[in-house]
N, C-alpha and C positions, 0 to 999 in steps of 0.2 A: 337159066334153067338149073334146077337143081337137081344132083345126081344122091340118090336113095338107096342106102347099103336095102338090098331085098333078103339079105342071105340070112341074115336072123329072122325076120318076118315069115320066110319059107321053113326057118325049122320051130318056130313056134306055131307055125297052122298046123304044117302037118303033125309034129308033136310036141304040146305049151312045155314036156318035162325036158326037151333037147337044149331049150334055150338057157336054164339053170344047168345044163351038161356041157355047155360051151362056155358059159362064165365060170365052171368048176375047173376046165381044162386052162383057161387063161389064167387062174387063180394058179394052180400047178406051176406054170411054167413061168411068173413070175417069180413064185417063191426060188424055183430053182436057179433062176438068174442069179440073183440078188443073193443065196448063199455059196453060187460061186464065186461070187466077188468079193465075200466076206472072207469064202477061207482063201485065195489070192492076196489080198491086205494083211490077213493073220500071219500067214508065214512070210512074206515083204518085210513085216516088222520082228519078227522074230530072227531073219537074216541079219538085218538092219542092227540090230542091239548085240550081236553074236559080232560082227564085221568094228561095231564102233567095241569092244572090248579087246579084240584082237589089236587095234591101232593105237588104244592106249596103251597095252602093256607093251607092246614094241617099244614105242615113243617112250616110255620110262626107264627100257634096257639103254635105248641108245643115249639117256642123259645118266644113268647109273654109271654105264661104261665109260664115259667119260671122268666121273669121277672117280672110278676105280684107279685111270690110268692115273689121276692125281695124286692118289695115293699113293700109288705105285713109287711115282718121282719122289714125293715125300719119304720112303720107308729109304730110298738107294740113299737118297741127299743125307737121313740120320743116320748110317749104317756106315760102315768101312766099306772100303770099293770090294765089290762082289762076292760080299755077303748075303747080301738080301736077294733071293730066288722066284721069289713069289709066293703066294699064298691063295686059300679058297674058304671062301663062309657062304654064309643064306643071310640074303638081306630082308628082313622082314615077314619071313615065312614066304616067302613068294620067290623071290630072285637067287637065281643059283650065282654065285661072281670065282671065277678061276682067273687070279691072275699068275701069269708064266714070263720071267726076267731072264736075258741072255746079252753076255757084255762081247763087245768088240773094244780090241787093246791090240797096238802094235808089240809088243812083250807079253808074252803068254805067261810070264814068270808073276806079272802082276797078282794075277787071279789065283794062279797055280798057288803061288804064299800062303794065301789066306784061308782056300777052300780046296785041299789035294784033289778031289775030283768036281774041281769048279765049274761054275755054269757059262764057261767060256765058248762063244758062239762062233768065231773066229780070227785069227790076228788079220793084222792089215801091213802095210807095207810104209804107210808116212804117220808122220809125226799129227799130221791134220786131221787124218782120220780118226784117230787112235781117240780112246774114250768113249764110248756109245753104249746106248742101252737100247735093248732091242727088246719092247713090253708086247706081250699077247693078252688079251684081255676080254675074256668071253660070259657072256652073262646070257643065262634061259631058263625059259619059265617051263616047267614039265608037268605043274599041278594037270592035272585033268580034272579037278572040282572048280578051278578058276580059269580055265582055256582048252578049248575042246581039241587044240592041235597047238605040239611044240613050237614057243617061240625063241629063237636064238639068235644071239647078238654079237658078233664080233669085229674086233679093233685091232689092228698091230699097229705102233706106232715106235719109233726111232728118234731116239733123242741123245744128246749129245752133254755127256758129263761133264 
């Protein structure tokens, strides 16, 4: 046995214009599904492109900073012992790079030599210790026409002259 929707048949007897009144309401309420789901997907992907630009320019501070820190070792290594302090540029228009140098020396007279109010971080007590460099190295991006929120990137690293 077959089951017979009657419910359109009873509004096209008693009125034939109800039954184009129930396909206009269905018509309605599809359209309105379908562009809820359109602006859902719209902004999903507009997150989405917003999310993957954030993660690159991260991921490009954190290999920047690494070779800041390179550098860094590079300017101590051609320089007299604690001369070089650090320094700050723009790399590219986009990346802000500060790097900040601080020596560890069992003789404070080392640094004092060279630079009267030297960038002497602290003395130390053994001969093993003595020599270090102590790099801070902070790289961020503040555009707000290429990232809608500050990204910033820092490194200390300690290394041994």
């Amino acid at each position: 046995m077959q089951r017979k929707n009657s419910l359109l048949k009873y509004f096209s007897k008693a009125n034939p214009k109800s039954h184009h009144a129930m396909a206009l309401i269905m018509a309605i309420s599809v359209i309105v599904i379908i562009s809820t789901i359109m602006a859902l997907s719209l902004s999903l992907t507009a997150t989405t492109t917003k999310k993957t630009t954030d993660i690159y320019l991260y991921e490009q501070s954190a290999i920047l900073c690494k070779s800041a820190t390179e550098y860094a070792l590079l300017q101590i290594g051609q320089n007299p012992p604690c001369t070089y302090r650090g320094s700050s540029f723009i790399h590219k228009s986009i990346y802000t790079v500060s790097i900040s140098v601080s020596y560890v020396y069992n003789d404070a007279r080392i640094c004092t030599k060279l630079t009267p109010n030297g960038p002497l971080y602290t003395t130390v007590t053994t001969a093993q210790q003595s020599g270090s460099a102590l790099i801070d190295v902070a790289v961020g991006v503040n555009n707000p026409s290429i990232s809608t929120e500050p990204i910033r990137y820092f490194r200390r690293t300690i290394q041994k002259l």
